[in-house]
N, C-alpha and C positions, 0 to 999 in steps of 0.2 A: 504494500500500500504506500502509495508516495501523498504527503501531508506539504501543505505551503502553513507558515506558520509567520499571521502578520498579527499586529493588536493596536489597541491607543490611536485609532482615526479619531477622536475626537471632535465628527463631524459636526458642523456650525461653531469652532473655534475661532474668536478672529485674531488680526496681528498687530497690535500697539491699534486697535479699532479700526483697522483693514478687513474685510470681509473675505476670508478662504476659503468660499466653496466651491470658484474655479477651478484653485489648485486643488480640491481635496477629489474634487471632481475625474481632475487627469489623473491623481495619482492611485485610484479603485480603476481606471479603467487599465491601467500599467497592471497592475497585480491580476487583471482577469487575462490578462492579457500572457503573464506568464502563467498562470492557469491553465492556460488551452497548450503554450511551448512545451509544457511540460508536462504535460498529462498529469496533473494531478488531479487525484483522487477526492480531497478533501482539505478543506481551508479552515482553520482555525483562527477563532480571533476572541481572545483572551481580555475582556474589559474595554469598557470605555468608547463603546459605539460612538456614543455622543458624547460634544461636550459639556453640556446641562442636562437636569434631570427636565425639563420642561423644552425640549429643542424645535427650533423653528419648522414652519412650514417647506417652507425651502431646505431647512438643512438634511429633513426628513425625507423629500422627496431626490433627495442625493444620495442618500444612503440606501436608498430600496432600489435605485437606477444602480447602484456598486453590487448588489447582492444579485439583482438580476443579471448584470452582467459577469458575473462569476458563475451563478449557475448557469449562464447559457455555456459559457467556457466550457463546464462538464465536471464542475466539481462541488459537493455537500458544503455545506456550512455550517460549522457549531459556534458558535461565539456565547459569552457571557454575560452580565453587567460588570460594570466598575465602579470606581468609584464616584464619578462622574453623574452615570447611567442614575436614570429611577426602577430600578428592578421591574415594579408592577408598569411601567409604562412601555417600558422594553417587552416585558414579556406578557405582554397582553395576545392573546391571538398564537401563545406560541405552539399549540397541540396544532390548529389549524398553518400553522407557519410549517411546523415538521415533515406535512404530507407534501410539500412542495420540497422538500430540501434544507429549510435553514432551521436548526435546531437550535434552542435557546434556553441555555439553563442561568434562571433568574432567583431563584429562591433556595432557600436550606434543605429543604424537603426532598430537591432533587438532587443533591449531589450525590446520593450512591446509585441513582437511576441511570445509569450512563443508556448513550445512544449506543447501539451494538452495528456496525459495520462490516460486510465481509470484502474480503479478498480472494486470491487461491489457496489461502492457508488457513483459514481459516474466518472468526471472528475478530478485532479491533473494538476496545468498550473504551467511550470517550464518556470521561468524565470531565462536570465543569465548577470548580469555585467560584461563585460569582466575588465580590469584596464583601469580606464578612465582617462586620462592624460589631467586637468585642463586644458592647452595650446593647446590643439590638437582638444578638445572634446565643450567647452563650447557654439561655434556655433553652432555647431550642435543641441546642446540641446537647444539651445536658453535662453540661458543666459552669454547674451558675456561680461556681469561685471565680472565671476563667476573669481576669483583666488584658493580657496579650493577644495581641495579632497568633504572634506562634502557640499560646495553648489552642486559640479557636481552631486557625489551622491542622493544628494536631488531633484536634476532635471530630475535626470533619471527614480527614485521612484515615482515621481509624472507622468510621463508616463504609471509606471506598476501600478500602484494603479488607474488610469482611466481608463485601460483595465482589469480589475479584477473588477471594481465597475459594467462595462459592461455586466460581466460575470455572475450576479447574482447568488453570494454565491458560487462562484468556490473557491477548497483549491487551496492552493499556496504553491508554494517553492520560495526561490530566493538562485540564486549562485552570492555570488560579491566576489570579490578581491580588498581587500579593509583592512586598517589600523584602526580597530575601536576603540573607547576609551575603555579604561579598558582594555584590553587586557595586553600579555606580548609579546615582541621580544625575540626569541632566541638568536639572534647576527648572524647566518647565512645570515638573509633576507637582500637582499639589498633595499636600503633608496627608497620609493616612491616620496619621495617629491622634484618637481624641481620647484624651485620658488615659491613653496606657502605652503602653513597647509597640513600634510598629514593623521592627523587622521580626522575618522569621528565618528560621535554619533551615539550611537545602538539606538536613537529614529529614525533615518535616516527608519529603518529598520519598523517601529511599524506596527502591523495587519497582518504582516507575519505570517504564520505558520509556518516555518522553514525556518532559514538563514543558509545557505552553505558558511562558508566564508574560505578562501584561503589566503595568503600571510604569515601569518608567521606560524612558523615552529615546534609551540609547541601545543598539544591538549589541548583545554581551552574553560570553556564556558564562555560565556559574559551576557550572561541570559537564560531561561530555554528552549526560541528557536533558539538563535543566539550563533552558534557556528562555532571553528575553529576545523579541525580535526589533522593539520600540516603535517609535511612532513612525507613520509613513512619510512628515512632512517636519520639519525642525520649527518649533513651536518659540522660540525665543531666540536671541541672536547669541546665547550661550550654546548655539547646537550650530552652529556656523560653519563648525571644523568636521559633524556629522556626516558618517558614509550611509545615507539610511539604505535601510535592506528588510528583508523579510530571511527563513530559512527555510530552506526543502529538505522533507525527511523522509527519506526511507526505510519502511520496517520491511525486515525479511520473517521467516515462519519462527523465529526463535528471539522475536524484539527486534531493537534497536539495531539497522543496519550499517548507514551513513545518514550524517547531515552537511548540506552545502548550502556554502552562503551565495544567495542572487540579491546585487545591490539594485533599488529601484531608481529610477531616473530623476535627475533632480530638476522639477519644477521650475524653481525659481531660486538665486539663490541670494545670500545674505551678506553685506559687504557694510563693516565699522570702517570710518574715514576719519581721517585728522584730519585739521589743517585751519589757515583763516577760510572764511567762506569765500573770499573771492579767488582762492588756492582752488578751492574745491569746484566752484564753478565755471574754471578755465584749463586743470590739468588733463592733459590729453590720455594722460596713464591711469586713469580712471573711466573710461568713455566703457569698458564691461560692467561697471558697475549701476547704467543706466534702467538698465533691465530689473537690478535687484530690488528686495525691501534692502534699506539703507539706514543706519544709525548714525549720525556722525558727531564729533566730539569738536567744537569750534573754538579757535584761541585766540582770537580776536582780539587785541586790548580792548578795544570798547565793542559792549553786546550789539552785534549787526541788527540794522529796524528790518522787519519783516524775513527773517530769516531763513523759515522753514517755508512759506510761497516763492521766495529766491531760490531758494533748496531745489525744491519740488518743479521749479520750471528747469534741470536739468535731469533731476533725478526724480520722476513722477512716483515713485512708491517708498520715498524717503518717512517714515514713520516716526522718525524721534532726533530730537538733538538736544545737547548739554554743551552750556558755554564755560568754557575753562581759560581765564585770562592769566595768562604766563605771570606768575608770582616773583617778585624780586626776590625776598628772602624767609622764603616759607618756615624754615626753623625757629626764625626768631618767637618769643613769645609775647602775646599782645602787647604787655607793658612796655618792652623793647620797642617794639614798632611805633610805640604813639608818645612816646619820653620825645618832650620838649616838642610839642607838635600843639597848636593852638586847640579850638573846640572847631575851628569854621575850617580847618586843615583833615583832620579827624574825620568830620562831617561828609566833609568834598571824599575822601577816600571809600567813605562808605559805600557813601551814594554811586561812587567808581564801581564798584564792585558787585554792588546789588541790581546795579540799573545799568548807565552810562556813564559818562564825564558832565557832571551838571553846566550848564552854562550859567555866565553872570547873572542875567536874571533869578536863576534858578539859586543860585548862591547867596543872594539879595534876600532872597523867601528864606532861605536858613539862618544870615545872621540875625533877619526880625524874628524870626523863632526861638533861638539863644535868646537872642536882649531879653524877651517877654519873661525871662527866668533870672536875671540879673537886676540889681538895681548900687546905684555909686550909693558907698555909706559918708561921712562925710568928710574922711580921709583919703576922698578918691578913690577906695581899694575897692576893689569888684568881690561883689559876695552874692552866690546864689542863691537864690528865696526858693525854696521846693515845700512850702506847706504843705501840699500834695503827695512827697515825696518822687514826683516825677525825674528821673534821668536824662541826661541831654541828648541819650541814646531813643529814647521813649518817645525826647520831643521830636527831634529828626524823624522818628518814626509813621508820628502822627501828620508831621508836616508831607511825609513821602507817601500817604496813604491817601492826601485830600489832594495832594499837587495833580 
């Protein structure tokens, strides 16, 4: 039996508020695509259909176009919830979903009910974890001490491991959604853990012929049957450097065959820029990165006006920028920096930094700001009146909030 083993589409996901269903679009019709190359048998997809538990109209209608066109390719589908998914919204419809090919295990109830599969060797029992959520879950499993990920885990395998012992000598798969040790986070995945441990040990897993696991976002193996395949599409610009893939596995009549990696075609892809923005909007050594989503980091001494529709008329899917003005002597500590330095000196640096280079006028509105906290005593000496307790930091504050 040959398996494609992808997870985490997180369909209706968007990018710094970029809309992905283009790309998430091209990237299921790639994977049905190697479906039909490769004769596979069966696609697994281990959590996180969607990205909300309530997902759009559109994003829904792209994800039922991904499953259709896999199973026209000519291969099954078992996938699970995540943690993402809303179990019961997922798996509405799923008895009726089965008879067509996409199997869907969404609940506790079902994890020792695998789907049975044959080949020339016989049967293949796919089981599925959906994301078992300590507090939700541990009754039901019957272990109402359980606070970890890896006891729930543990309780749930000890389920599929007495219906496979039943089975005499059935191969197995298991799909779980799940944090296992050893692994890496991409930084995209959100935190599974609410109140308690959220990794678990890849012993959780032992006697499996193949673990299908899901939740984070990076292809990685954990041993030589427990593996992640990640997501199909790099969800942060921390996955930048990402080869995404999915894995094909081969079981022969006594387990685990081979597994090969097919890396999936990259969409679109992701380019962090330095430089001043007028670097950026003339260097010719960047004209690849027109195409990309684009981050860029601008050093401007003074914050460029309208920076990101300047951006954006080169780079049209520029999504984010942070202004970084080249620091004289960043070491120093603030008392250093501002020893022997007036308040209207102070002031102008701030406003450098937070804003732009204020002009005179603008310079004018902060010494009457000051004054309003001064008055001469009648030795000449300037002594500040703060009734109020206000700071001169507080007043420039106020004054940069109404300017």
């Amino acid at each position: 039996m040959r398996i494609l083993h992808t997870s985490d589409w997180h369909i209706g996901r968007t990018f710094h508020g970029v809309d992905l269903l283009a790309d998430q679009a091209a990237t299921l019709r790639a994977i049905a695509e190697l479906v039909a190359a490769h004769d596979v048998d069966v696609v697994v997809l281990p959590g996180d259909v969607y990205d909300r538990s309530i997902p759009g109209a559109d994003a829904i209608v792209v994800c039922n176009k991904g499953f259709e066109a896999i199973r026209a390719a000519g291969a099954v589908i078992v996938a699970t919830s995540g943690n993402h998914d809303s179990p019961a919204r997922l798996g509405a419809g799923a008895r009726f979903a089965a008879a067509g090919g996409l199997h869907l295990f969404t609940t506790v109830a079902d994890v020792d009910r695998p789907v049975l599969l044959p080949d020339e060797h016989g049967e293949v029992a796919f089981y599925g974890l959906p994301y078992l959520e300590p507090e939700l879950t541990r009754a039901e499993l019957g272990v109402p001490q359980a606070r970890s990920h890896a006891e729930i885990v543990d309780a749930a395998m000890a389920r599929v491991r007495a219906d496979i012992a039943a089975r005499d000598g059935v191969r197995s798969v298991v799909l779980a959604h799940a944090f296992v040790s050893g692994a890496a986070a991409a930084g995209s995945e959100r935190s599974i853990s609410v109140g308690g441990v959220e990794t678990v040990p890849a012993a959780c897993f032992d006697g499996i012929d193949y673990v299908a696991l899901g939740h984070l976002h990076s292809p990685q193996q954990v041993t030589e049957a427990i593996r992640y395949s990640g997501s199909p599409l790099p969800y942060s610009f921390g996955e930048s450097s990402h080869r995404k893939a999915v894995w094909l596995i081969d079981l022969d009549e006594s387990g685990l065959r081979s597994v090969q990696r097919c890396a999936l075609p990259l969409v679109r892809g992701l380019s962090r820029l330095t430089g001043t923005l007028d670097e950026l909007l003339t260097r010719a050594d960047l004209a690849a990165a027109e195409d990309h989503y684009v981050a860029a980091v601008l050093i401007d001494d003074v914050r460029p006006v309208e920076a990101m529709r300047r951006l954006q008329a080169r780079f049209p899917l520029a999504v984010h920028i942070e202004w970084q003005p080249p620091s004289g002597r960043p070491d120093l500590a603030y008392r250093e920096r501002v020893e022997g330095r007036s308040d209207v000196e102070i002031a102008r640096n701030f406003l450098t930094d937070v804003h732009a280079e204020p002009t005179q006028d603008e310079l004018g509105w902060v010494e009457q700001a000051l004054a309003a906290a001064v008055r001469e005593r009648p030795d000449n000496t300037a002594v500040r009146e703060r009734p109020d307790s206000t700071s001169d930091a507080e007043l420039v504050a106020e004054w940069a909030a109404s300017a």
